[in-house]
C-alpha positions as CSV (number, residue, x, y, z in Angstrom):
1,X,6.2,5.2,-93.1
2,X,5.7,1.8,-91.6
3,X,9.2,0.5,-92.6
4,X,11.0,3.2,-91.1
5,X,9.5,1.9,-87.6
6,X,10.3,-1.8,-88.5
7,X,14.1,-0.5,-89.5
8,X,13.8,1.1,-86.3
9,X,12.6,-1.3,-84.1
10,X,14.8,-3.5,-85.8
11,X,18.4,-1.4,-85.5
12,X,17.1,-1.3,-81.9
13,X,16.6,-5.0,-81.6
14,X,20.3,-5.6,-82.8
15,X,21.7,-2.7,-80.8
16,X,20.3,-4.3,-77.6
17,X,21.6,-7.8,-78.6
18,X,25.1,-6.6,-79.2
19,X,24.8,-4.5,-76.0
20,X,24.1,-8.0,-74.3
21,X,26.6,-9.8,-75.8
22,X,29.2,-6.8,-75.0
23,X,28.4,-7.0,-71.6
24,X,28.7,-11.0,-70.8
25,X,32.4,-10.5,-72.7
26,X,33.2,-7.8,-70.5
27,X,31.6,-9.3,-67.0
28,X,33.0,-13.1,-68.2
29,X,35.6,-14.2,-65.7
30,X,36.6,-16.8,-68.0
31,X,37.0,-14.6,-70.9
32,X,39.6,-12.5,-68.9
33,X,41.3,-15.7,-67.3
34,X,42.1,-16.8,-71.3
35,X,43.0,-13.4,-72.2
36,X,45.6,-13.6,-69.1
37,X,46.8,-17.3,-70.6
38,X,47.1,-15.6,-74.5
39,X,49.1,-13.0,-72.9
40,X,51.4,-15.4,-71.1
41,X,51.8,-17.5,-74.4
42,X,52.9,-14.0,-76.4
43,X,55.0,-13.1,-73.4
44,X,56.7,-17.2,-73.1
45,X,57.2,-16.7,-77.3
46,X,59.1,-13.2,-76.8
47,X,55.5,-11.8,-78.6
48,X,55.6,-8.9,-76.1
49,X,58.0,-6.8,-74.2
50,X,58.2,-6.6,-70.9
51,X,56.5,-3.5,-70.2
52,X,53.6,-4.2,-72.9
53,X,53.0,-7.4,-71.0
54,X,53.3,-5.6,-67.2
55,X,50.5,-2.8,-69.3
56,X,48.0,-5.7,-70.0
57,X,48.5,-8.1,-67.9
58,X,47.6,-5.1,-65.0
59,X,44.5,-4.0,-67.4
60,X,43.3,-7.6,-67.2
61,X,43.6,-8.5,-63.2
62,X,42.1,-4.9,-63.1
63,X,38.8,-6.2,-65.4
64,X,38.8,-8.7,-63.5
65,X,38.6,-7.5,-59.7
66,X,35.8,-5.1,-61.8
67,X,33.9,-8.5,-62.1
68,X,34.1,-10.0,-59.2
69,X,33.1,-7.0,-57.6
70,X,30.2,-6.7,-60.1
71,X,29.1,-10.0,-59.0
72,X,29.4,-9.3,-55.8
73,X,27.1,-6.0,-56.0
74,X,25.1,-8.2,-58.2
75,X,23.9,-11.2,-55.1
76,X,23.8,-8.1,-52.8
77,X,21.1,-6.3,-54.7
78,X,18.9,-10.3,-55.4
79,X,19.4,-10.8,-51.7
80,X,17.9,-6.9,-50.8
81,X,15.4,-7.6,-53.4
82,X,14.5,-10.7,-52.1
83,X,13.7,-10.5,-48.3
């Protein structure tokens, strides 16, 4: 029985890890700026059509307004916190 809470605790441990790691990809700003630059390099190399490139490259500025207002809730809620 004890190794099913140690696979447990375990499966947990790794589900919270990849959990963080999701979430600093998704809230990097950098991450999203180099996606925007891939996308340019595919679109400058005819990699993409027109409207595939319009698609992501709207998806991307989109993520990436999402983060900045994340960070802006973000220092909001350590400043309420704080005084």
């Amino acid at each position: 029985m004890w190794i099913w809470r140690i696979s447990l605790r375990a499966v947990a441990w790794i589900g919270a890890r990849v959990a963080d790691q999701t979430d600093r990809e998704l809230y990097d700003p950098e991450s999203v700026r180099r996606q925007l630059e891939e996308l340019q390099l595919r679109w400058d190399l005819g990699g993409v059509d027109e409207s595939e490139y319009v698609a992501a490259e709207d998806e991307l500025l989109a993520r990436l307004a999402a983060i900045r207002d994340h960070e802006a809730a973000e220092r909001m809620s350590t400043r309420d916190h704080a005084g």
